[in-house]
N, C-alpha and C positions, 0 to 999 in steps of 0.2 A: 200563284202556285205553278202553272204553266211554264211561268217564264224562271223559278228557280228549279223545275225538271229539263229544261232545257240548259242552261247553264250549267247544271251537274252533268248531263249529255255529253256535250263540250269539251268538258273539263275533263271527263273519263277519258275520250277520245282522244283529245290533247295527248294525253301523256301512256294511252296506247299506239299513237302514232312513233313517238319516239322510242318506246318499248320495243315494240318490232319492226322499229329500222333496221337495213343492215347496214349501215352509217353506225348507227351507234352501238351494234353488236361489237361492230369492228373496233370501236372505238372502246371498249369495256375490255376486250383483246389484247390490245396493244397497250392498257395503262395493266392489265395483270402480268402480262410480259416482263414491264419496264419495271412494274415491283417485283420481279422475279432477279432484275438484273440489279436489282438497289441489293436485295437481300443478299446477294454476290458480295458484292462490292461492300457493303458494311462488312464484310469476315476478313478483308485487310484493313491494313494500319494506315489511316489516312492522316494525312497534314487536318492541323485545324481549320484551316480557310477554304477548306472543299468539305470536310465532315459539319457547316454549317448549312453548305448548301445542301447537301445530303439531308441533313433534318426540315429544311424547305419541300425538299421535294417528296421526303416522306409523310408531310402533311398535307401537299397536295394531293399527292396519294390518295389517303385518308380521308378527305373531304370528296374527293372525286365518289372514291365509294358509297360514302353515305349519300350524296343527291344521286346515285344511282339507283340505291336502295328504297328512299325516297319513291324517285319515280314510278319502282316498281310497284309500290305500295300504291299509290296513287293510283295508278292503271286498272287497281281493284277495289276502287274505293266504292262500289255496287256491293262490294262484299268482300270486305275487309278481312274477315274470318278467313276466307280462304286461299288466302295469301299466307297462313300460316297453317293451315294445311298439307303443304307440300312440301317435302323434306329437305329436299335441297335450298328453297326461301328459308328457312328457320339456319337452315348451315351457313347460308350469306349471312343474314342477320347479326346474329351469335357473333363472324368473325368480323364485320364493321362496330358491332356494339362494345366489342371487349377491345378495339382498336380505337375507339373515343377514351379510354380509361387512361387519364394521366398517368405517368413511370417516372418513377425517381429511385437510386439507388443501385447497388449491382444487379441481387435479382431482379428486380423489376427491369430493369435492361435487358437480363436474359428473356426472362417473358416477352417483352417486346420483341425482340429480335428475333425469339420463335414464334411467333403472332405473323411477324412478317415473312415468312419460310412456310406457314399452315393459309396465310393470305393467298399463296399461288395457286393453290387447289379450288380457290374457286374457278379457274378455267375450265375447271370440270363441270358445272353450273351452266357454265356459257354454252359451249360445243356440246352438242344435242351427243353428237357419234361416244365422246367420252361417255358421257350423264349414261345412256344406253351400256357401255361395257361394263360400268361400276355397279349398275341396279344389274346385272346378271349375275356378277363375281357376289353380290348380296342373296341373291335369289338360290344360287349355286349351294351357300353354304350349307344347307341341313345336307344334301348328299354329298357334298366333300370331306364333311366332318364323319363321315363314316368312310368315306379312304382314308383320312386322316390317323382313323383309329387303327384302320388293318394295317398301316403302314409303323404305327407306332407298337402293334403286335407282333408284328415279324420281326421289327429291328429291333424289340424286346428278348424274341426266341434265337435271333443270330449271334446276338451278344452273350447269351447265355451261352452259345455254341464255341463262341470267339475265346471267353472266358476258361472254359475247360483245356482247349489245343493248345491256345496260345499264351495264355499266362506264364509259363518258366521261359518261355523264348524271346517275348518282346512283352515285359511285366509294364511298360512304362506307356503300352495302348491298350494293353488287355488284363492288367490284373483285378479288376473287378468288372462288374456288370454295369457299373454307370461311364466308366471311363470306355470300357468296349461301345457304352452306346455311343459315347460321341465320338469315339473313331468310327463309327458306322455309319454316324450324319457325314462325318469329313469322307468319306469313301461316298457316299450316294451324292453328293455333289462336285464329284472327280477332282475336289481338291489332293493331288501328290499321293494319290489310292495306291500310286504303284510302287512308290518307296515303301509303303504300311504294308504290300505284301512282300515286297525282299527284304524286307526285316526278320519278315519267318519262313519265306519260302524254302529256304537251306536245310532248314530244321523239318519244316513241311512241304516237299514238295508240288504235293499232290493241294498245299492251300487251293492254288488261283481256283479253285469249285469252288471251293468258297466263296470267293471275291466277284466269281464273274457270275456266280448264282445269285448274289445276295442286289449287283446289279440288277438284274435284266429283271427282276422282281420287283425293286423301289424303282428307280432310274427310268424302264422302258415301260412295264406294265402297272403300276399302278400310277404313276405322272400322267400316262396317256389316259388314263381314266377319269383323271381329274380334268386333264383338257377337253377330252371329249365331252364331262358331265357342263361345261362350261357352255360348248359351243353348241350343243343340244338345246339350252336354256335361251343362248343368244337364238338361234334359230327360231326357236318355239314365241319367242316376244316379236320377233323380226313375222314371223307368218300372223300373231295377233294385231299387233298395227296396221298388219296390210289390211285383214278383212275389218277389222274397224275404219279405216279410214274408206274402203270399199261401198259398207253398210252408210256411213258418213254423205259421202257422194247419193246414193241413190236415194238418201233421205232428202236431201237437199233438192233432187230431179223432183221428187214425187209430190214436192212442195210447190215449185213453181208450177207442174205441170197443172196441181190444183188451180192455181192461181189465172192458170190463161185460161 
């Protein structure tokens, strides 16, 4: 009994030594890279005698991932369960388990080929720094969905505004309220705002209040609010890891100091 809880010991540790290499971080890096650079490279027209090697390499690819994922499984074989636990393992998983599915035919080509383009995102998994900016732009969401709305209120009320001035002047951006609103997205994104207002400025002078209102409203203040509600979130997890890993430390002293 001894001797198969020491063998399981081993075995965990085996394969959490390679887990938390940074050999093999790096080396997980550089094969998500290189299928970044396949996924390129398959969107031109190759000769047949290199689109074979190409399917070589995208199978090694593919195999690389799955003993990666493997390992990673293994490193928690104390408990197994919580290895699917964690959202980001269930997101690897998902994209090595649905990259073993054989493809034949057009769609399924297409599939594949976008399998290998949603592949790259696992770098996000890797690099701690990304994984960190994605769970805040997650965390962010309930209160950007409420800029979201007041931004889709206003450019509701502007367009209704746009509609009434400018519909006989320039009917072909403002004769209704849905086409006002997407000349109003194309203007809050400085997409060519400034031909859409000399289009009616002649007729309306006095527009650019309009224009340079309906700005400084979406564009400067409510954008920044959304960056701010972001970076607030990142800060607030950035000061949680600190004193968790803080409390961490002093767990760890208060342990040894028992112990001497």
């Amino acid at each position: 009994m001894y001797n198969d809880l020491s063998f399981m010991r081993q075995f965990i540790d085996f394969f959490l030594s390679i887990r938390d290499s940074k050999f093999f971080t790096g080396l997980v890096i550089s094969v998500i890279v290189a299928s970044a650079i396949y996924a390129g490279a398959s969107s031109y027209d190759i000769p047949n005698q290199y689109t074979i090697i190409l399917d070589y390499f995208d199978y090694a690819i593919t195999v690389f991932f799955l003993i990666e994922i493997l390992i990673r499984i293994f490193a928690e074989a104390n408990h197994p369960i919580r290895f699917f636990k964690n959202g980001w393992n269930i997101f690897d998983f998902v994209i090595v388990l649905v990259s073993l599915v054989p493809v034949d035919g057009a769609e399924s080509a297409f599939v594949a080929r976008l399998l290998r383009i949603v592949r790259v995102l696992r770098i996000i998994t890797v690099i701690p720094a990304f994984r960190h900016i994605v769970e805040s732009l997650f965390k962010s969401m309930p209160r950007v969905a409420f800029i979201a709305l007041l931004m889709f209120i206003v450019i509701y009320i502007w367009a209704a505004i746009g509609t009434l001035i400018f519909s006989e002047t320039d009917p072909e951006h403002w004769r209704n309220i849905g086409i006002a609103a997407l000349t109003l997205a194309q203007v809050a994104t400085y997409d060519d705002w400034a031909a859409i207002m000399t289009n009616v400025f002649d007729a309306h002078p006095y527009s650019w209040i309009y224009f340079i209102s309906f700005i400084l409203v979406t564009s400067v203040v409510l954008l920044n609010m959304v960056i701010g509600i972001i970076v607030d979130v990142m800060s607030r997890d950035a000061r949680e890891n600190l004193f968790d890993n803080i409390d961490a430390n002093d767990h760890v002293t208060t342990k040894e100091n028992e112990g001497l």
